[in-house]
N, C-alpha and C positions, 0 to 999 in steps of 0.2 A: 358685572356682566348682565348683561337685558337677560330676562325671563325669556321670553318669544323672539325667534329667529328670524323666520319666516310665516308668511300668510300665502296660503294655498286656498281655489275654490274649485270643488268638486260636485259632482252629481252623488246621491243618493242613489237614485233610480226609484224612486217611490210616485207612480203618478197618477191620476185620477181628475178625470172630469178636467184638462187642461191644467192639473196642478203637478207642482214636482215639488219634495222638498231639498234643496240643497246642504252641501256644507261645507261650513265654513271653519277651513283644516289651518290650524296653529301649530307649527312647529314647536316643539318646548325647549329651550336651551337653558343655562345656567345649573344648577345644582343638580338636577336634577336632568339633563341633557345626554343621552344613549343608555336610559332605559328600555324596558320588553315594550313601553307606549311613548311612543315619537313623537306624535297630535293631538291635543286639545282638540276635539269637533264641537260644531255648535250648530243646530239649526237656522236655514233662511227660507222660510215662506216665499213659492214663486208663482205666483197663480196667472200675472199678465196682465194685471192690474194694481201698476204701480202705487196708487193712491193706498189701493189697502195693504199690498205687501207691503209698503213702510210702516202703515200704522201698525199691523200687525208684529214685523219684527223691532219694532220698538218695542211696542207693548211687551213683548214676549222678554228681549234684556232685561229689558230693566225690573220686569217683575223675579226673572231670576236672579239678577244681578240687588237686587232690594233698593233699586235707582241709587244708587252707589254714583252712578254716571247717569242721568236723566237725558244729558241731549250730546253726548260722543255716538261717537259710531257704533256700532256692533264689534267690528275686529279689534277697535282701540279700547272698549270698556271689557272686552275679555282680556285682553293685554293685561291692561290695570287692574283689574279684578282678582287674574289668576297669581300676578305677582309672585313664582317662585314658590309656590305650595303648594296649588294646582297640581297634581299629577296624574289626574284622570278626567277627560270630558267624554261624553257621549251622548245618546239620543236615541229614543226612539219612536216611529210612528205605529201607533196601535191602532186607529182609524182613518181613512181617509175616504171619505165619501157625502152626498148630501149636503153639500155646501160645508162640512163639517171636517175639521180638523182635531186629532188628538194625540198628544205626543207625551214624554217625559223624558226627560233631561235629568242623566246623573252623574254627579262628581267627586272625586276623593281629593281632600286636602291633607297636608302631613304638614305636621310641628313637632311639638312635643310627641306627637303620634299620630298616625292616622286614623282618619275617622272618614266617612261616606253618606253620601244620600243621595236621593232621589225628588224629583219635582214635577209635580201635575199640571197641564196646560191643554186648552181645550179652548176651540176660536172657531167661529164662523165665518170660512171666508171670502163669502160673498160679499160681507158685511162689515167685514174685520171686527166684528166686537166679540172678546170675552165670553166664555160661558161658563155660568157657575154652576154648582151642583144643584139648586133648585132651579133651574131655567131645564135641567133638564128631566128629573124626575120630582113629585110629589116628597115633599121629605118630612110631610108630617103626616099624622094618620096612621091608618094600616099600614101601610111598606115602613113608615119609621118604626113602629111598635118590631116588626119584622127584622129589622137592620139590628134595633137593640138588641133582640130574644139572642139570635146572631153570636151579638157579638160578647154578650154575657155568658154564653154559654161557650164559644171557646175560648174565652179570659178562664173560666172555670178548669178545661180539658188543660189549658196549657199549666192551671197555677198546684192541676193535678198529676202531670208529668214534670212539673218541678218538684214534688213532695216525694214523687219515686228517687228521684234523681240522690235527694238526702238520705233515705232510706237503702240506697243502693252505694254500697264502698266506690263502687268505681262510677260514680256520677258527678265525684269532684266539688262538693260544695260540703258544707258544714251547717250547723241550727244557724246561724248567723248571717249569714250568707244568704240562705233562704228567707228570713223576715225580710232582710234588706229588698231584697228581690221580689218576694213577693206584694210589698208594700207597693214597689213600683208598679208591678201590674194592676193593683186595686187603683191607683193614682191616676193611672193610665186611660183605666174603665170607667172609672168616674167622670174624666176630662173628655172622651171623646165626644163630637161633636162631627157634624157632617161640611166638609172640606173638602180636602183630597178627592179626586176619583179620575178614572179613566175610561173612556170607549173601547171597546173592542169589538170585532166583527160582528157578533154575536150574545154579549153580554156586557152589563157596566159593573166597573170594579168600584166597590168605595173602597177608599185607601185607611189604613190603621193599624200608626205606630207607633213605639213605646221604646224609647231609648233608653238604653241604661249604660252604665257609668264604663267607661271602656276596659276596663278590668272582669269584665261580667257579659260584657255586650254579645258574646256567642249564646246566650241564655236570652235575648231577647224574643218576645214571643210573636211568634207566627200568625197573624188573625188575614182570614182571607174571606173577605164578603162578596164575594162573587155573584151575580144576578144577573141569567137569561133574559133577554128582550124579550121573549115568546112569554115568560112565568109574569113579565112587570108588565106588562101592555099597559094596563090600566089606569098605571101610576105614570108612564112615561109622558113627556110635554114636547119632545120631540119626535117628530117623524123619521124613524133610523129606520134601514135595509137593515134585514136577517134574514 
């Protein structure tokens, strides 16, 4: 039985500056067919300028899709992508202003079990090109010393409401449990690196996360780097409204 039933295209209602983003609504059928979620959504970039909205929702699949599908379509690489495990698409726009576009795209797959994530995307679309996290703030220097202090410090908070957690009967974990867990967090802190982030109205998010093994995974930690445009001015490379 097909995965995907039907293809639906709807408005969003998200618009600014002559743009809207649309979506592009996937019925799910097969295993998985009269669930609490009906549709697969996926972002389509509509600015009115054909030239970059294609290059743009190329770009955009296939960076989520890991070019899986390089040159199918959008509706036909989510088909083939979602393949029957797929059981949650969605989207959303945190920015849209200044030539500037920011969204993330998250989805849950199930196999053996379910598992979830989320994904960062940021385009200029005037231009249709990519924007990474150094095109838009300074990420070395003072603001990076800052992001670390950050993020060292609640790697700390969280690896110290893990240690209540043992020492508390009803915290559910064991000495074992916690090394395990706690090593991940140290692994995690070690490893990060500046990637992920998001726009928002008024602040940029750097993203930072630390999976753990899906038996433990409600014990993953929280790290939220949040920074005002009004507190980064200095460090910022783009011209963003707040």
């Amino acid at each position: 039985m097909p995965a995907i039933a039907l293809l639906l295209m709807c408005s969003q209602h998200v618009f600014a500056q002559k743009i809207s983003v649309d979506t592009l609504s996937i019925r799910i059928a097969g295993r998985y067919a009269g669930t609490s979620i009906q549709k697969l959504n996926f972002p389509v970039i509509n600015s009115g300028n054909i030239q970059n909205d294609s290059a743009i929702n190329k770009d955009l699949k296939n960076r989520f899709t890991n070019n899986e599908y390089p040159e199918v379509s959008t509706d036909s690489t989510i088909i083939k992508w979602a393949d029957e495990q797929v059981v949650d698409l969605n989207f959303e726009v945190t920015y849209l202003k200044d030539g500037i576009i920011s969204l993330n795209i998250s989805a849950e797959a199930c196999g053996a079990y379910c598992s979830g994530w989320t994904n960062y995307y940021t385009y200029n679309y005037l231009t249709a090109q990519y924007i990474s996290i150094d095109q838009v703030v300074d990420t070395l220097g003072k603001f990076r010393n800052r992001v670390m202090a950050d993020k060292d410090l609640q790697y700390r908070q969280q690896g110290a409401q893990l240690k209540t957690n043992l020492t508390d009967r009803s915290g559910g974990i064991d000495n074992e449990t916690f090394q395990m867990i706690n090593e991940y967090y140290r692994n995690c802190s070690q490893s990060f690196h500046f990637g992920s982030f998001a726009l928002h109205d008024d602040y940029l998010e750097i993203v930072e996360t630390c999976d753990l093994p899906h038996v433990v995974k409600s014990l993953a930690p929280e790290i939220k780097l949040h920074y005002q445009y009004k507190d980064i001015g200095s460090y910022l490379k783009l011209k963003l409204t707040y």
